[in-house]
C-alpha positions as CSV (number, residue, x, y, z in Angstrom):
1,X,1.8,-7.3,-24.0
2,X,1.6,-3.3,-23.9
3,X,0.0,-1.0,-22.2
4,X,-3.0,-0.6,-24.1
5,X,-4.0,-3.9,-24.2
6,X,-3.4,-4.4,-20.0
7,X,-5.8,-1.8,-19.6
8,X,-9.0,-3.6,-21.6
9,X,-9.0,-6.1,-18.7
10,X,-9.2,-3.6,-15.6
11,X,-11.8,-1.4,-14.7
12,X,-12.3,1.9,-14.5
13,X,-10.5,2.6,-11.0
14,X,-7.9,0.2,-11.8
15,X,-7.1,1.3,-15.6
16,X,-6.8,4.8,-13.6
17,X,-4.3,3.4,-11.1
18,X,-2.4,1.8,-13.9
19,X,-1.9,4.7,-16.4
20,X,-1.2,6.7,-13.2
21,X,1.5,4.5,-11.9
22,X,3.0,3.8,-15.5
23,X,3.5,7.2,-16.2
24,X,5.1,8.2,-12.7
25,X,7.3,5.4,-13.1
26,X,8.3,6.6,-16.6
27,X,8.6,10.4,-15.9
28,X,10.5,9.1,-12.7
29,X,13.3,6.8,-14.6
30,X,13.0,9.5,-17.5
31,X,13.6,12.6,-15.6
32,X,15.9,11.0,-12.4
33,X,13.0,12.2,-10.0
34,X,13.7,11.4,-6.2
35,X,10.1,9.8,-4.9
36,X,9.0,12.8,-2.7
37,X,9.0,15.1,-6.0
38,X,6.5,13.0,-7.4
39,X,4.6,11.8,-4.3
40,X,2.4,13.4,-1.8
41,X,1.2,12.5,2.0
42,X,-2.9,12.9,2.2
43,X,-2.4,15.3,4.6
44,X,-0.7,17.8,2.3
45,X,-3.7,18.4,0.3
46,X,-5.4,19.9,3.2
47,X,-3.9,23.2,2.7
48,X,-4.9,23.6,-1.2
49,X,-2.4,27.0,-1.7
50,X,0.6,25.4,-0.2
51,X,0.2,22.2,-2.2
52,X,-0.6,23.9,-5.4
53,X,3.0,25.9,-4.3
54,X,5.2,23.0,-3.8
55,X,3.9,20.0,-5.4
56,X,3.7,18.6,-8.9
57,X,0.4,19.6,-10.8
58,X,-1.1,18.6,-14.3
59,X,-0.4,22.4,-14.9
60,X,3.4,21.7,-14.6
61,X,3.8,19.7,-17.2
62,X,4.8,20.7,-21.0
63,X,4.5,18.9,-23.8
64,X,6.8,20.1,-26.8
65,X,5.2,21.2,-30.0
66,X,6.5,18.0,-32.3
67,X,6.2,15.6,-28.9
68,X,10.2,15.4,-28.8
69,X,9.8,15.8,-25.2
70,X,8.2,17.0,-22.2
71,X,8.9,19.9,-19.8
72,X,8.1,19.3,-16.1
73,X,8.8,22.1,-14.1
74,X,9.8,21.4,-10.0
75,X,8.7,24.1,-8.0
76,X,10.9,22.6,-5.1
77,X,13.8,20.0,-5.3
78,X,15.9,18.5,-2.6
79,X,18.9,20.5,-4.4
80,X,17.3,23.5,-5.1
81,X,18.8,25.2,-2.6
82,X,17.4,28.6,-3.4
83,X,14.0,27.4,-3.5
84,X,13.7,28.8,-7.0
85,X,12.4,25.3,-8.8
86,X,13.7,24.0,-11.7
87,X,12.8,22.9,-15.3
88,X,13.2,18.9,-16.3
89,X,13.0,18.4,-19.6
90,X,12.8,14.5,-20.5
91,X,13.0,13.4,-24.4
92,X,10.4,10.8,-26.2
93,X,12.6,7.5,-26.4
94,X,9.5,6.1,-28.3
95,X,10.2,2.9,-26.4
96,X,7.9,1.2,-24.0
97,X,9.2,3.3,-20.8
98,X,8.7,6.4,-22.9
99,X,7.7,9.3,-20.3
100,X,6.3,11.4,-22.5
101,X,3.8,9.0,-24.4
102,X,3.2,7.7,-20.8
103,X,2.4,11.3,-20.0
104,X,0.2,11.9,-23.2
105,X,-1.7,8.8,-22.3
106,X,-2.3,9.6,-19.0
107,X,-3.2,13.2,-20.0
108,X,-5.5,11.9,-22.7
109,X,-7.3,8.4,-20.6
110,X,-7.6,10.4,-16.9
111,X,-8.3,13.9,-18.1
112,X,-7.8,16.2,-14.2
113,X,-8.0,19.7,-14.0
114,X,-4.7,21.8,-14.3
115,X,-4.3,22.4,-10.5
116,X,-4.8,18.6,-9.7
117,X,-1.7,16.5,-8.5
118,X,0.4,15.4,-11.3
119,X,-0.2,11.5,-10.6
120,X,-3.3,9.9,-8.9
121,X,-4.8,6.8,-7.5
122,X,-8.6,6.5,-7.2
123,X,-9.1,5.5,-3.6
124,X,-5.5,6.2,-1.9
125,X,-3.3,8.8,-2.1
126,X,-0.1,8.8,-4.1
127,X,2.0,8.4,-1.2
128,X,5.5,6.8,-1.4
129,X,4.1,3.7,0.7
130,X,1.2,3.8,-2.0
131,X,3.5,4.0,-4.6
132,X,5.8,1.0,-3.6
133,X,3.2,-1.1,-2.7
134,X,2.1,-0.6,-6.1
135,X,4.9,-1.9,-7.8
136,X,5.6,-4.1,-5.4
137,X,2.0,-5.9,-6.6
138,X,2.9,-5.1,-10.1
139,X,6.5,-7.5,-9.8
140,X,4.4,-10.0,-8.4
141,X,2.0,-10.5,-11.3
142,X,4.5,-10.5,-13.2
143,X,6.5,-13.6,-11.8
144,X,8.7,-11.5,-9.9
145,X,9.8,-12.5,-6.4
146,X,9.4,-10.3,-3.5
């Protein structure tokens, strides 16, 4: 079963979570992200100007003109050492863990403003514990043993 068809079964808040989690798990594998470049603590988005400064937003993300791949640019990496960021540039695999048609669809199904965090979940923050838990569920369903 793909993607699509997963999503005609949840609802709103639940297709958002699932398109959200895909695609972080895709642009994650695809781009060899460590979890805290892609996640973020509640508490972080107090401060709107240093999260916008550090973290991953919508606006980060680049999508090549013929869809080849996608450019996600780090503005602060566990090995950037001079805190300068860095470019990641993933390519389309046009396979089922394909980040960039992960990224499209997320981009396309949970439209966010450009300063929004790159990934979301409707009632939690996208937190690393958040994050786990949700695949952690996700095996489950799936038959997989914990």
């Amino acid at each position: 079963m793909n993607v699509n068809d997963d999503l005609k079964t949840l609802s709103t808040g639940e297709q958002t979570n699932e398109l959200n989690i895909v695609a972080a798990a895709a642009t994650a594998f695809g781009g060899f992200l460590r979890s805290g470049e892609f996640t973020y603590e509640g508490k972080e988005l107090r401060n709107t100007t240093t999260f916008q400064n550090t973290r991953l937003l919508r606006s980060d993300v680049t999508f090549s003109e013929n869809n080849d791949h996608v450019s996600i640019r780090l503005k602060r990496s566990k090995t950037d050492t001079d805190h300068k960021g860095v470019e990641i540039i993933i390519a389309a695999s046009n396979s089922s863990t394909c980040a960039v048609q992960a990224l499209q669809r997320l981009f396309r199904l949970d439209p966010q403003p450009p300063q929004a965090p790159l990934f979301r979940f409707t009632h939690q923050t996208f937190s690393y514990s958040n994050f786990v838990a949700m695949i952690q569920t996700r095996l489950r369903l799936r038959g997989f043993p914990h």
